[in-house]
C-alpha positions in Angstrom: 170.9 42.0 17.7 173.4 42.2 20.2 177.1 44.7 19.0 180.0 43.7 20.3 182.8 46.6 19.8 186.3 46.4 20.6 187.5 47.8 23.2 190.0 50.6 21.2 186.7 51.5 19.7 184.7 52.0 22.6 187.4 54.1 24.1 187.4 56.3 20.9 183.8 56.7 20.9 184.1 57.7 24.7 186.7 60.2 23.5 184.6 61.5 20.8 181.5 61.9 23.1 183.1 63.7 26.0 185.0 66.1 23.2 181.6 66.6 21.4 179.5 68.0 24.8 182.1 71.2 24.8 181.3 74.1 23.4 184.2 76.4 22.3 183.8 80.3 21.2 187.1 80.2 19.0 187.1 80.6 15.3 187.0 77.1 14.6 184.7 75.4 17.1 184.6 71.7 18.0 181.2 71.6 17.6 178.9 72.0 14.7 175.7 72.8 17.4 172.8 71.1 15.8 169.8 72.9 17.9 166.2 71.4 18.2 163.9 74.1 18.1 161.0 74.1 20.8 162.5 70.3 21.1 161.6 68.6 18.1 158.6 71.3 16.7 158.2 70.0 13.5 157.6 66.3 14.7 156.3 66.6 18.2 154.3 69.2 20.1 156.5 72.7 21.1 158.1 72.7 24.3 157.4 68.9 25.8 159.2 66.8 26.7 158.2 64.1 24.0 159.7 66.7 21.6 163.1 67.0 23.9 163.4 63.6 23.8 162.2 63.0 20.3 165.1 65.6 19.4 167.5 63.5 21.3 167.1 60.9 19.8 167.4 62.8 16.6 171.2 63.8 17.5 170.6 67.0 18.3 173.7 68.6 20.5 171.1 71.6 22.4 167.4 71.5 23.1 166.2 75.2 22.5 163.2 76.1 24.2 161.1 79.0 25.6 160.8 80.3 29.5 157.7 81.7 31.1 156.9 81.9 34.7 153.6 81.1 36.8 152.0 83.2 39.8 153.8 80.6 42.1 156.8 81.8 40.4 157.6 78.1 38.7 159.4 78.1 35.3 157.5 76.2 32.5 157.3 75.9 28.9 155.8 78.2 27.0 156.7 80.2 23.8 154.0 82.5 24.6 153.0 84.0 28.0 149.4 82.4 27.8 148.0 79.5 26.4 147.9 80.1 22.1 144.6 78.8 20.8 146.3 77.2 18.0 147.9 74.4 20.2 145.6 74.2 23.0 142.9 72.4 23.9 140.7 73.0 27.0 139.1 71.2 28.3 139.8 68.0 26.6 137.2 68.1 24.4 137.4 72.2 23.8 139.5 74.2 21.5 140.4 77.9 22.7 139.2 80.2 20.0 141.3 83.3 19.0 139.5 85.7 21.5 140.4 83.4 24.6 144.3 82.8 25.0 145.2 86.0 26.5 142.7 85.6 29.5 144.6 82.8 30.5 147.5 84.6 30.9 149.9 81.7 32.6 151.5 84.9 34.7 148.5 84.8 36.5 147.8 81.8 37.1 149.4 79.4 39.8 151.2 75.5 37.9 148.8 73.2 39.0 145.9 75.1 37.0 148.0 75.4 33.7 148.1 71.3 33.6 144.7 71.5 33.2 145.7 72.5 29.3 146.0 70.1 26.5 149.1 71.4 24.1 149.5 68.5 22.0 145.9 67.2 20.3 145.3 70.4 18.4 146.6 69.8 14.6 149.0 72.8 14.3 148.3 74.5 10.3 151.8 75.1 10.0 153.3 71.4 11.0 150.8 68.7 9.2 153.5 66.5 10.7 153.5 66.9 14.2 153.1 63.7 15.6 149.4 63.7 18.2 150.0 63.3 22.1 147.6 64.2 25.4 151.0 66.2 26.8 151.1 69.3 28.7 153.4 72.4 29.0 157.0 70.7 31.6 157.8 72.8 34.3 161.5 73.8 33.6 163.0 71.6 36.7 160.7 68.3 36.0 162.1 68.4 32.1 165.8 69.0 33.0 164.9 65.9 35.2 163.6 63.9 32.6 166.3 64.8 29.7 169.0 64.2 31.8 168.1 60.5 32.8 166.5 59.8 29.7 170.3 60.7 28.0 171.5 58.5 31.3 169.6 55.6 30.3 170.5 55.7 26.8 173.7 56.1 27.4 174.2 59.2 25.2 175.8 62.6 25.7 174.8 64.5 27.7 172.9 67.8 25.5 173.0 71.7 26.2 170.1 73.5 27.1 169.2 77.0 25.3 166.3 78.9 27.0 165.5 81.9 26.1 163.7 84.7 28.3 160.1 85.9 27.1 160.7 89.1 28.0 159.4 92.2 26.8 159.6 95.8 28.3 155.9 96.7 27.5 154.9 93.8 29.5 156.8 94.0 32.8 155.0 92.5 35.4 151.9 91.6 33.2 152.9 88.4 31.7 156.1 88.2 33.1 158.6 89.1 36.4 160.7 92.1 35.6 164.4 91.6 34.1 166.0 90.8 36.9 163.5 88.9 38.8 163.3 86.5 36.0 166.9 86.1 35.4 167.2 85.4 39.7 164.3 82.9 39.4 165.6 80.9 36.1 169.0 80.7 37.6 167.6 79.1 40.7 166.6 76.3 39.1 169.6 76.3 36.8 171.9 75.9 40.0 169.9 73.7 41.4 170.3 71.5 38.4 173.9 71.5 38.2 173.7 72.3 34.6 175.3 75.8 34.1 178.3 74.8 32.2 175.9 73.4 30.0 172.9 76.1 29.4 173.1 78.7 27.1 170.6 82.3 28.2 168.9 83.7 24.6 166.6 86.7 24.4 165.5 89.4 22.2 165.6 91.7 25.2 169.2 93.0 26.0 168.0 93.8 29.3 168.1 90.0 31.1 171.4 89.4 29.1 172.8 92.5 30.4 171.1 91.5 33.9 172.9 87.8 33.4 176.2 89.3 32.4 176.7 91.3 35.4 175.5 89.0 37.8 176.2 85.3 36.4 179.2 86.2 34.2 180.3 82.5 33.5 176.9 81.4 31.9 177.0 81.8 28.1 174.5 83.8 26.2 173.0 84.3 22.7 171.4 87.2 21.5 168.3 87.1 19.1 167.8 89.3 16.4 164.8 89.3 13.6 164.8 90.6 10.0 162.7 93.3 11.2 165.7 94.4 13.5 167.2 97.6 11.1 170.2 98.1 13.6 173.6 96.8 12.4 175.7 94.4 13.9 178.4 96.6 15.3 175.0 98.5 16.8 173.5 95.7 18.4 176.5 94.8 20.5 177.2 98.3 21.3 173.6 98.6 23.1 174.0 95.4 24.8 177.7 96.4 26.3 179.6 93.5 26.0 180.3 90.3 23.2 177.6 87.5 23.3 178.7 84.0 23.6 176.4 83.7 20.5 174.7 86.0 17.5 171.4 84.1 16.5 170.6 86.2 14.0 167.2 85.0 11.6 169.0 82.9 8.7 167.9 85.2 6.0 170.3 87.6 7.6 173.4 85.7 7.3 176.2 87.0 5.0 179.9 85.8 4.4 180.3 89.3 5.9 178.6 88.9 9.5 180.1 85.4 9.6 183.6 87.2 9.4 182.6 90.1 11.9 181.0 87.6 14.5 184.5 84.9 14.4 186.5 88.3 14.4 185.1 88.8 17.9 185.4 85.2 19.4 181.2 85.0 18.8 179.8 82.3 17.4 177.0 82.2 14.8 173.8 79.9 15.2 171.4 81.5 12.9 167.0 80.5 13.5 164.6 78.6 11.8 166.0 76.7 9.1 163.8 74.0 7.7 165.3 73.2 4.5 168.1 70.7 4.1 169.3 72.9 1.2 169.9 76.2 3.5 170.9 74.2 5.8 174.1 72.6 3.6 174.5 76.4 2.6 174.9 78.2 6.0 176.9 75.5 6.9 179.0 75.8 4.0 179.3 79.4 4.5 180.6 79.0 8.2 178.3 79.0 10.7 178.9 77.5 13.9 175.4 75.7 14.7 171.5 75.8 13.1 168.2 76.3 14.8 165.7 74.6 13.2 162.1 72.8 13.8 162.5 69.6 12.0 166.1 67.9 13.7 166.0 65.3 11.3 167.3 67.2 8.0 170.6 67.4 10.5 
């Protein structure tokens, strides 16, 4: 069926889509960010691009994913430094068993071998709903590509892009490029994108945020924290040195309290991985400026 919409509509539409793709840090943002975790996670296999696009078309306003780097130093996909035996599949007809994934160790081993891995056949225990594809783990570049003319072509807004850094200081140069080497080599692609007013920088590691604030002060960034994380708020952002564009704290650590702290400070709150429409409603209700969850359809 063909829509035809007046003209006064389309403008305000127009309006409304432009206004919705900025991102403000004030204490009442524009935007309620609606983040697809790993894409679409709880639909589509982690960190493909079906899932980016299958959170797109879910109304998702970022795409969070995960950053690792091959010997030929190309970013790709990956929440974990090797291939996890859960999702993959090699070969086709193969599964990894839980003694294998750390030998292939995607650090050390150049792109063009790590297509030879099947992420998307293997049932996952944890999402009975994750829909079954032959897909393999994007290089960074060739999925900004695809999200960007896929969102062309469907004439819809243009999405943010939230990568975080698998980094870890006990694994320098093992599964990953050091701090700054990483930061240099994600950036390059970012720039060559033309997508750093739209890309937020996550870690757990203070060390490439600290790297990124110092050297690429106008890109945003979110720091990660886990319930396991004892240190308090006021801590955490003394050891980084400087205020976060966002606090992505793990939801069962919100409170009407760190809500206050983090607007007091101009930072907003985006709290991971909420899969229940309930907790969802709540943390909204409470004040948070954007969710992180697996399953973009309970937005």
């Amino acid at each position: 069926m063909k829509n035809i919409i007046p003209i006064v509509l389309v403008s305000t539409l127009l309006f409304s889509a432009c206004k919705s793709s900025k991102m403000s840090t004030g204490n009442t943002p524009v935007l309620f960010d609606k983040q697809g975790h790993r894409g679409a996670r709880g639909l589509m296999p982690e960190n493909t691009i079906p899932a980016m696009y299958k959170a797109i078309d879910l109304g998702v306003t970022t795409l969070e994913m995960d950053i690792v780097f091959t010997a030929d130093n190309i970013a790709i996909l990956s929440h974990e430094p090797f291939f996890n035996e859960v999702i993959t599949t090699y070969p086709q007809t193969a599964f990894l068993n839980e003694k294998e994934p750390k030998l292939f160790n995607i650090y050390k081993m150049d792109f063009a071998s790590t297509q030879n891995f099947d992420v998307g056949m293997k049932t996952h225990p944890d999402f009975p709903r994750q829909q079954k594809l032959k897909v393999t783990k994007p290089s960074l570049a060739a999925l900004i590509d695809s999200v960007e003319a896929y969102t062309a072509v469907k004439g819809l807004p243009k999405v943010f892009y939230n990568i975080e850094t698998k980094t870890n200081p006990e694994t320098d140069k093992i599964f990953h490029p050091a701090p700054a080497a990483f930061t240099d080599m994600l950036m390059k692609v970012i720039k060559a994108k033309n997508i750093e007013d739209r890309v937020i920088i996550q870690s757990f590691d203070m060390r490439t945020l600290q790297y990124l604030h110092k050297k690429y002060p106008s890109v945003k960034t979110a720091l990660l924290t886990e319930a396991e994380n004892k240190s308090s708020f006021r801590k955490q952002l003394n050891d980084l040195g400087f205020n976060p564009t966002i606090y992505s704290p793990e939801h069962t650590l919100v409170t009407a309290n760190l809500i206050a702290e983090c607007h007091e400070k101009n930072i907003r709150i985006i709290p991971w991985t909420v899969n229940d429409k309930k907790r969802i409603a709540s943390l909204k209700k409470m004040g948070v400026d954007g969710i992180i969850t697996d399953y973009p359809n309970l937005f």
